[in-house]
N, C-alpha and C positions, 0 to 999 in steps of 0.2 A: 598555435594549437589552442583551442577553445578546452576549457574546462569543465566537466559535466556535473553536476551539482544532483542529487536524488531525492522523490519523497517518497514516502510509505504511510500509509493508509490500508487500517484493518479494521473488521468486525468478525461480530460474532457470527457464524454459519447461520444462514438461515433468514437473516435481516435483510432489511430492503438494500436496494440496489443489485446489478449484476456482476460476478466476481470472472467473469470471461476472457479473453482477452480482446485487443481493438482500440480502437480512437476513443472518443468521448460517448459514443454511441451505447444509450443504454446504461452509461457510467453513473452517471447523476451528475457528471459537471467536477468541478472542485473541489466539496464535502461528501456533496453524494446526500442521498438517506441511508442513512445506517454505517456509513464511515467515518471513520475516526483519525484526526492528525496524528501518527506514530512519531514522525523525524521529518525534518524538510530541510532544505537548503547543507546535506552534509556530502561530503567529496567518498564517505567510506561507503564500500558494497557489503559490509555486514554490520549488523545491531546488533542488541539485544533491546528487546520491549519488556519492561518490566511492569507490573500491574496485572496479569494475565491471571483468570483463575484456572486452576488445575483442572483435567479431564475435561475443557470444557472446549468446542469446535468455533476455528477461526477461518477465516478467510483473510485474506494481504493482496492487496494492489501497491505497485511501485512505477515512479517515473522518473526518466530522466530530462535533464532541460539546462541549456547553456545560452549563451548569448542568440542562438539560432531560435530558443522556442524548446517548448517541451513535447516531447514525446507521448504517448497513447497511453494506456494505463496498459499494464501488464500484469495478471495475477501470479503469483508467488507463493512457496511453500516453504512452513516452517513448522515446528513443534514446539510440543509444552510438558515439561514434566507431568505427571499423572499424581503425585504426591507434593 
């Protein structure tokens, strides 16, 4: 069984790049404009990002990728305290 390893990558609403779902298409590639490294290379399906300011709009792409190759980017939802 191959083991699936995940990254995450986030910005702020609004910033460059598209937060859609799909391949690379539209994605910016790797960084992207306007994405940010959250976590790479970890085995767990949940985080926490810490650094976020409060009340403020994010977007989240995540991917998986094993010995086969990574996977498409996927957008994702999460929240932020408001205080």
């Amino acid at each position: 069984m191959t083991r699936e390893a995940y990254e995450l990558q986030i910005s702020t609403a609004g910033a460059g790049g598209e937060s859609g779902e799909g391949g690379e298409g539209g994605e910016g590639g790797e960084g992207g404009e306007g994405w940010v490294q959250a976590c790479a290379g970890v085995a767990e399906t949940e985080w926490s990002v810490r650094g976020l300011a409060a009340g403020t709009a994010y977007r989240a792409r995540v991917r998986a990728a094993n010995t086969r190759g990574a996977s498409g980017w996927r957008s994702c939802v999460f929240c932020t305290k408001l205080w």
